[in-house]
N, C-alpha and C positions, 0 to 999 in steps of 0.2 A: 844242302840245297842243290850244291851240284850233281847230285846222283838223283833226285828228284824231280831237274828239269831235264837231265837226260831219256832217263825212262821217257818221261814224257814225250819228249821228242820223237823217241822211236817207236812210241805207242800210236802217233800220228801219221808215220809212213805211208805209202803208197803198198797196198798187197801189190797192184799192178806197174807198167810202168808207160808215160803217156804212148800216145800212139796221135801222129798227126791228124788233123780231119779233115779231108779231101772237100770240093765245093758239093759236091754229089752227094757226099753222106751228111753235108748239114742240111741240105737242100729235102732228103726224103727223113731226116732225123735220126737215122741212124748212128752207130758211130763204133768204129774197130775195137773189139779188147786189146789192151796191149801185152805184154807177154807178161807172164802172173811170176815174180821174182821168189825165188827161193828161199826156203826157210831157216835158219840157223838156229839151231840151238847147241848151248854149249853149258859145257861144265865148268869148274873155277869161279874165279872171283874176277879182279879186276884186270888184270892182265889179258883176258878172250875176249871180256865185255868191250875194255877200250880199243882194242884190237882190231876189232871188228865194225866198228862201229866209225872209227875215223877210214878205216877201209872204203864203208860206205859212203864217208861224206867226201873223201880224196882222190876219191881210184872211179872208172868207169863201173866196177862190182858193186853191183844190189843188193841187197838181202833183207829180206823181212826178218828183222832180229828178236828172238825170243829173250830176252835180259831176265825176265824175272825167277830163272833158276842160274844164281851163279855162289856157290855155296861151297860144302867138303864135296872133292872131286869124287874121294868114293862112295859115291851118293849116287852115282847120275844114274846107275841104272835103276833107282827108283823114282826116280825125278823126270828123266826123258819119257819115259812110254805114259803118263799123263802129257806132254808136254806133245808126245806126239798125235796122239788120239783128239787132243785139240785142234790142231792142224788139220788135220783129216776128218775133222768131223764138219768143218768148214771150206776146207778146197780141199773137193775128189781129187783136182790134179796136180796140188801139190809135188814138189818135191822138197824133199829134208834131207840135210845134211848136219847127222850129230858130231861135234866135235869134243874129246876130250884125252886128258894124259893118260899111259896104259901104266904106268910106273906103280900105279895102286894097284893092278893086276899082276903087275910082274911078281913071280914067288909067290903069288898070294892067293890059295887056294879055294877059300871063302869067297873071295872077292871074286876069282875066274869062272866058281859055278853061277854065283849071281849076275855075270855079262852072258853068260850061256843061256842062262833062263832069258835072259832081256834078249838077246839074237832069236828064240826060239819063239818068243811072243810076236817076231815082227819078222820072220823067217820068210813070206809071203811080199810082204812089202820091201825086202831088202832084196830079194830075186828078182822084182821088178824094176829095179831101182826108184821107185819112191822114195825108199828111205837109204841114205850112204853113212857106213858108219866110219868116222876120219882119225883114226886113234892116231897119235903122237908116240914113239918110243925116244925116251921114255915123257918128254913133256910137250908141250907147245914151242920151248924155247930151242927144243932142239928147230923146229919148224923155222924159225929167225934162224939158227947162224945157216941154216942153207943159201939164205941168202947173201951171207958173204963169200962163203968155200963149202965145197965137193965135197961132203964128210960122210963118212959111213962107220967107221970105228963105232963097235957097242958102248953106249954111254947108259948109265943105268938109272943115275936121277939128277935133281934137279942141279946138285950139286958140282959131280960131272960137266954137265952139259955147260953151268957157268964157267967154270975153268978157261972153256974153248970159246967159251961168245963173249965175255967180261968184255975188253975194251974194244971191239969190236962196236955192240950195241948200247955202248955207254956215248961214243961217241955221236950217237944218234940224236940223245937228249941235248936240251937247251944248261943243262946243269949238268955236266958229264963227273961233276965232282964227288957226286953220292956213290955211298955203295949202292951194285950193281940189283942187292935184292929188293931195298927200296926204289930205287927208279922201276923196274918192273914190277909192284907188289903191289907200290902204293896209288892211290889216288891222285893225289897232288903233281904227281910228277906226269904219271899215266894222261890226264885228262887236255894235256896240250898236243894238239894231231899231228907239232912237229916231227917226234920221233919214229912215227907211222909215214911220214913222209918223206924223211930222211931213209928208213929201212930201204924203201920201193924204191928209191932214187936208182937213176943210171940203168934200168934194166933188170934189178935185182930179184924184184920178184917175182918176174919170168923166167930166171934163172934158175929162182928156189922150185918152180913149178916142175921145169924142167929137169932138174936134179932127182927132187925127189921122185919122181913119179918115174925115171930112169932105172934108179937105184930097189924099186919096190920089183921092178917089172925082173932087174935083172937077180935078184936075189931071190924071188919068188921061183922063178926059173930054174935058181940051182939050189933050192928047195934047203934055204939059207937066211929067210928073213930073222929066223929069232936068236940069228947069228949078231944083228948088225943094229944102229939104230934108224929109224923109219919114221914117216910122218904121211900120212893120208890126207891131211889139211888140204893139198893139192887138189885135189878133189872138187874142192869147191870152186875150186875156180877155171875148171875143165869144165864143167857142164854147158 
């Protein structure tokens, strides 16, 4: 029931977002668009969906959230370009922001021609920036522990990346007593927008914005990103 009245929820969204109405514009009955909030879609299961989603109900961040592709990550690149061509077939002006783990690409040659084909179907809209594509190296979770510390060390999966965030972002939850894969995995623990707001607490997630987007700029620079690990999520929250 509870993933049922969620969806829902966010099927009810605002695409826009209000905009005051002056005496003048009731007066002739007009009335301002307010600025048309950006689209997410993402890959994964429940850890982006919950993610995102108390982001929105927590944080000043908007997003018209796409939930109904949250699945095997290496899927998306056949998942997203429906998902985006819906978008755009509805608001011209649009912007999208795909988020998902690159760790299913990393090594994976299969896998990097079929994100190659997906970049080249939307080559056009990615120049423009309509569309921003936000990969994680190698997960989302690397994306969390930025918000505790400065990290850049190559972490390669999920595994890794817990090593370094375990009690970190366990402390976040209302139950910090689970292991660290269930608290992030699962539903139950995920669906309370505590540990979404404990994350962000004190400045953190301006931090991680700040981090990351430092670290992409200066790695990129010295032509070293597939040296380290990375997170484009930032992204979304620069626009």
């Amino acid at each position: 029931m509870m993933e049922k009245e969620l969806a829902e929820s966010i099927e009810r969204q605002k695409y826009f977002e209000d905009v005051a109405t002056s005496s003048s514009e009731q007066d002739d009955g007009t009335r301002e668009m307010g600025e048309l909030y950006p689209f997410l879609i993402c890959g994964g299961t429940n850890t982006e969906r919950f993610y995102f989603t108390h982001i929105n109900d927590t944080t000043d961040y908007k997003f018209n959230i796409r939930p109904r592709y949250f699945g095997d990550e290496s899927n998306y690149t056949e998942a997203f370009p429906k998902r985006i061509n819906d978008v755009l077939s509805t608001n011209n002006d649009a912007k999208i922001f795909c988020v998902y783990d690159w760790d299913t690409i990393y090594g994976n040659e299969t896998n990097l021609k079929k994100h190659e084909d997906f970049e080249k179907q939307f080559q056009e809209e990615i120049s423009n920036g309509i569309v921003t594509l936000c990969p994680s190296m190698p997960c989302i979770e690397y994306w969390f522990l930025l918000h505790f510390v400065d990290y850049t060390k190559l972490l390669k999966n999920y595994r890794e990346v817990s090593a370094v965030l375990g009690e970190r972002i366990k402390a976040c939850f209302t139950d910090s007593s689970k292991p660290l894969k269930k608290l992030l995995k699962k539903e139950k623990y995920l669906k309370d927008s505590a540990w979404v707001e404990n994350l962000c607490t004190d400045g953190k997630l301006a931090l991680a914005i700040e981090r990351a987007e430092k670290n992409i700029k200066a790695a990129v620079k010295a032509g070293e990103l597939e040296k380290q690990s990375y997170s484009y999520v930032y992204e979304v929250f620069k626009r």
